[in-house]
Structure formats: C-alpha cells, structure tokens
C-alpha positions in Angstrom: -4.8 -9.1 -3.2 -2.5 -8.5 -6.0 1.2 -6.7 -5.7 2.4 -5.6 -8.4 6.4 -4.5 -8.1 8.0 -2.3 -11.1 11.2 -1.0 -12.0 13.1 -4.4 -11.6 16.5 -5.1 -12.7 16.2 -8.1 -14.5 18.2 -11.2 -13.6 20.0 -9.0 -10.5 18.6 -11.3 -7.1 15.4 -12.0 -6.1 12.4 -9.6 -5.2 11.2 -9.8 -1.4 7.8 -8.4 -0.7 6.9 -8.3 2.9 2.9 -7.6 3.8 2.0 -6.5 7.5 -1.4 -6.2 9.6 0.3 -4.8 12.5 1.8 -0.8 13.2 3.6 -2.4 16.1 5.2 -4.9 13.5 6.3 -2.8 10.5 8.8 -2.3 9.4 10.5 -5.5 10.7 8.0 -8.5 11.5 5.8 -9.1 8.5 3.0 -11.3 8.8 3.6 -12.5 5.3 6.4 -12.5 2.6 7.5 -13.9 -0.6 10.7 -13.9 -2.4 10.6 -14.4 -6.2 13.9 -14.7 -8.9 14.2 -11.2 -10.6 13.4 -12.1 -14.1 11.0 -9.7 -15.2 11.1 -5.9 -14.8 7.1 -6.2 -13.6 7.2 -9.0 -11.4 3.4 -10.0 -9.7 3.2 -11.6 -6.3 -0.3 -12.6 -4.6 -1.7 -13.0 -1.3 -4.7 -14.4 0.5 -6.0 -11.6 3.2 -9.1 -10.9 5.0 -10.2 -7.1 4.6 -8.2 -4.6 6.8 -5.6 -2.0 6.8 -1.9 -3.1 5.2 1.6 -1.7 4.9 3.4 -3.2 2.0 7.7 -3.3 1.2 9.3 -4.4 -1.5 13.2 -4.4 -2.0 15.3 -6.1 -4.7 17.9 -8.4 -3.0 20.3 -7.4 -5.8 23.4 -10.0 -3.7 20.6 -12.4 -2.4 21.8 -12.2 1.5 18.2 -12.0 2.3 18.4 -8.6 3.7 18.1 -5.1 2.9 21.6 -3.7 2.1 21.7 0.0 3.9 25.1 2.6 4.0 25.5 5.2 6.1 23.0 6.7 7.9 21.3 3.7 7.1 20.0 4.8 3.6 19.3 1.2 1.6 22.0 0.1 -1.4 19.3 -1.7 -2.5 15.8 -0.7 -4.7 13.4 -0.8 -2.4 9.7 0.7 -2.5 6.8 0.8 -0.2 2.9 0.6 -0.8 0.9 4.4 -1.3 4.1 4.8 -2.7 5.8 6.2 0.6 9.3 7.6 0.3 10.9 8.1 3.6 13.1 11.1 3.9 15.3 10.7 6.9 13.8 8.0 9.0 12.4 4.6 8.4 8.7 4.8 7.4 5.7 4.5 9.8 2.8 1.9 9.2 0.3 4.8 8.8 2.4 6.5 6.1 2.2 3.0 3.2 -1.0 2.1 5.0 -3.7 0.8 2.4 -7.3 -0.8 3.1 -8.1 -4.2 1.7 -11.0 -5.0 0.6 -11.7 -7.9 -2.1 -9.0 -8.4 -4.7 -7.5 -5.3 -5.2 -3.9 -4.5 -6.8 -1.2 -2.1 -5.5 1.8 -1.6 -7.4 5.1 -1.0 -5.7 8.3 1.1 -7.5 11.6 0.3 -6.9 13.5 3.1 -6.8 
C-alpha cells in the first residue's frame, strides 16, 4: 500500500507516518512507521500489509523531536493529517473515524493541514 502525504513544507523536519491494525492501539502504538526528510511538498511512503482495516497519521516534525508538538488544550503546533481525511474537532480521533480497508495495493493520500 501506497501513502501519499501532501501539503509539506519543504526542507522544515522530517514527515512521520504511523500505520495501525489495532482500535485499541490508535492513536499511540502503531504497528508500523516511517520517518522521511521533508524535501518535497508530495512526499510517498510504502508499506507491505496483508488485507484488513487501517487507520493512518501523518504529522510533519517541523523541530525533529520525534513527537507531535500540541498547545493548549492539546491542539497540535505541528501539520498533521489523518487517513479518510479525518479532522478531529475537540478530541483526539477514534480508529473508526480514519479507518480504511486494504486490499491489494492501493493509495491513500494524507493532507497536512
């Protein structure tokens, strides 16, 4: 499966996509990630999954600390974005909210925002 992330800020950090199998898991222990440099504002990442249900997040670690930056009330500093193109309101998102099926090679594209 492809991710596609848009809407990077090129040469800010690194882009951190984190992939998860579980509901009990997301939003804080994926079962896969991968960190790439920003250098492109489309930046592609790939995984190797057997067919199921996913939740995907993406965040742009603009200071590189390996974590996502959050003020008050615990709304992110940083671009972040999550798969189905989920925007929580006032709570961290569920797994059935960015859930997505897998099946084959398919490509979901995440938006930093």
């Amino acid at each position: 499966m492809k991710v596609i992330v848009q809407n990077v800020q090129v040469g800010k950090g690194s882009i951190v996509v984190s992939l998860y199998n579980e509901e009990k898991d997301f939003p804080n222990k994926p079962m896969a990630l991968q960190t790439l440099k920003a250098t492109n504002s489309i930046m592609q990442f790939s995984f190797t999954v057997p067919p199921g249900d996913y939740a995907i997040g993406a965040y742009q670690d603009l200071n590189e600390n390996k974590k996502l930056d959050a003020g008050i009330f615990h709304i992110p500093k940083e671009p972040y974005g999550f798969s189905n193109h989920f925007r929580p309101a006032f709570s961290a998102p569920q797994f059935k909210d960015c859930k997505i099926n897998v099946s084959g090679d398919g490509t979901f594209t995440i938006d930093l925002k």
